[in-house]
Each structure stands twice: as structure tokens, then as C-alpha cells.
C-alpha positions as CSV (number, residue, x, y, z in Angstrom):
1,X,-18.9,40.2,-99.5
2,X,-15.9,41.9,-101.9
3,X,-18.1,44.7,-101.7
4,X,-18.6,45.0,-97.9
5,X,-15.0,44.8,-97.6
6,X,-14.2,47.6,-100.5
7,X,-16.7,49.8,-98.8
8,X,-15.3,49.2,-95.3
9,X,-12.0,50.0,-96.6
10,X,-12.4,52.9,-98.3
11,X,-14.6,54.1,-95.2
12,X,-11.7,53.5,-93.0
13,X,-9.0,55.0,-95.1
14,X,-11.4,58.3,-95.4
15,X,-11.8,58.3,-91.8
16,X,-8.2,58.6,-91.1
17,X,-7.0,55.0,-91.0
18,X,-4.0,56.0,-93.0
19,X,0.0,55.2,-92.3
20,X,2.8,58.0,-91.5
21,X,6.1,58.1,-90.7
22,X,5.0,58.0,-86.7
23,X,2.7,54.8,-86.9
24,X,4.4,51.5,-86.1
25,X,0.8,49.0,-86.4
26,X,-0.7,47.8,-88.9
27,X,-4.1,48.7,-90.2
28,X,-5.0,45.2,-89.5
29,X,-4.1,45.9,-85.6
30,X,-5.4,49.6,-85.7
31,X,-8.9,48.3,-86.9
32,X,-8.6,45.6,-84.8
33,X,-7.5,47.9,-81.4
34,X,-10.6,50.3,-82.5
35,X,-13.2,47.6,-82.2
36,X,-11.9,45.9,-79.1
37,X,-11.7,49.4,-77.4
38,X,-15.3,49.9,-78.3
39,X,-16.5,46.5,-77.1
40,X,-14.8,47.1,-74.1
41,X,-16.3,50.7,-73.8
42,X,-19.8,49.3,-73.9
43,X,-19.5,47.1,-72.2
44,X,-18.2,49.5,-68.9
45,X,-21.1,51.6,-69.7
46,X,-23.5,48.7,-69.6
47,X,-22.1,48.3,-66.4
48,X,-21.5,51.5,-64.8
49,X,-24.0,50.8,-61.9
50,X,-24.0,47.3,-61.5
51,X,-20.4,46.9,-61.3
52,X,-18.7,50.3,-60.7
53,X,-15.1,48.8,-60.7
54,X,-15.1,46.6,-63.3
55,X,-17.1,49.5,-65.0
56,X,-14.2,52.2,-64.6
57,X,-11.8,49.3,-65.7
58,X,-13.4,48.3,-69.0
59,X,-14.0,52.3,-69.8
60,X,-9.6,52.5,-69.0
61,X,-9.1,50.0,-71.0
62,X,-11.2,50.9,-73.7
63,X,-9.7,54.3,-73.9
64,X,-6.0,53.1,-74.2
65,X,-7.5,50.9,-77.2
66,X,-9.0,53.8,-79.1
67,X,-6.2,55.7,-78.3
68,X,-3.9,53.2,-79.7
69,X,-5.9,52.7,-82.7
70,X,-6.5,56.0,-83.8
71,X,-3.6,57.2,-83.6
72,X,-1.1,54.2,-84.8
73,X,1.5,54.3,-82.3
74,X,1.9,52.0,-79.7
75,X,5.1,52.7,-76.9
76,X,4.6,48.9,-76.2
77,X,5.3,47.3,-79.6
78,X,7.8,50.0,-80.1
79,X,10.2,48.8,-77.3
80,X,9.7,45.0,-78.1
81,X,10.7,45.6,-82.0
82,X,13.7,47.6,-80.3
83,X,14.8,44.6,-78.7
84,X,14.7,42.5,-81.9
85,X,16.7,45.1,-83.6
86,X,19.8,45.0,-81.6
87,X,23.2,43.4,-82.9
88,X,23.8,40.5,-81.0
89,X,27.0,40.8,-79.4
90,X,30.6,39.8,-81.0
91,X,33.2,38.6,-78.8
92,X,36.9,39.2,-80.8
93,X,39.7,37.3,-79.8
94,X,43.4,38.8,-80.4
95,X,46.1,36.7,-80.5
96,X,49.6,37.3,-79.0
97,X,52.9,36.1,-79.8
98,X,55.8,36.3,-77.3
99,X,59.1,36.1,-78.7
């Protein structure tokens, strides 16, 4: 099984799976994003005349999960970190004499 895993690695990593300044996932969630976008693309084409709709929905879908897996960057994660970074706010209290 160490062995399946090693090979799967290094096939990924030759393939492109790599991190850059730009990506903000994870391999785990890249590899992850890249299988569940090609589940959900063959599934649409399984589908294509059966169930048009769904079809065209699955194949969207599917796209935006390659997309995001191949290349590393996801504009959703990227504004929900942005919210975790963010000071929280100080309220500063100055204090007057009157003489």
C-alpha cells in the first residue's frame, strides 16, 4: 500500500500538482477537487441524454472542480481566510480631567 501511495505521489507531483506563491489549497484539497470534478464530469456525460439539465449541471460543476484543482487557487477560500485575518477591532478610551 506504501508503495501505491509513493507512486501516486510522485505521479501527481510530475503532473503538476506542485505549490507556488499563487496557490492557497492544499494538495490534499487539489487532489481531492480533481477527483470529485471528474466524478461529477462522468457522471453529466452518462447523462447527457437522459437528463439534459442535470447533465449540463454536473459537466458546470465539474469544470469549476478541475479548474480549481489544477490550478490551486480558489477565490472562495481566499475571501473566507481574509475574514479570519482581520484585527478585531480596539475601542480606546481617553480620559479627561477638568480643572
Amino acid at each position: 500500500m506504501k508503495n501505491v501511495m509513493r507512486s501516486t505521489k510522485q505521479l501527481l507531483e510530475e503532473v503538476g500538482i506542485k505549490e507556488t506563491h499563487y496557490t492557497n489549497l492544499s494538495k490534499t484539497e487539489r487532489v481531492l477537487s480533481i477527483a470529485t470534478g471528474s466524478y461529477f464530469a462522468l457522471k453529466g456525460i452518462k447523462n447527457i441524454f437522459s437528463h439534459p439539465i442535470i447533465a449540463a449541471t454536473s459537466l458546470a460543476l465539474a469544470c469549476g472542480l478541475i479548474g480549481r484543482g489544477t490550478s490551486g487557487y480558489c477565490p472562495v477560500k481566499e475571501e473566507l481566510e481574509k475574514d479570519d485575518m482581520l484585527p478585531e477591532p480596539v475601542l480606546i478610551v481617553k480620559e479627561t480631567t477638568i480643572s
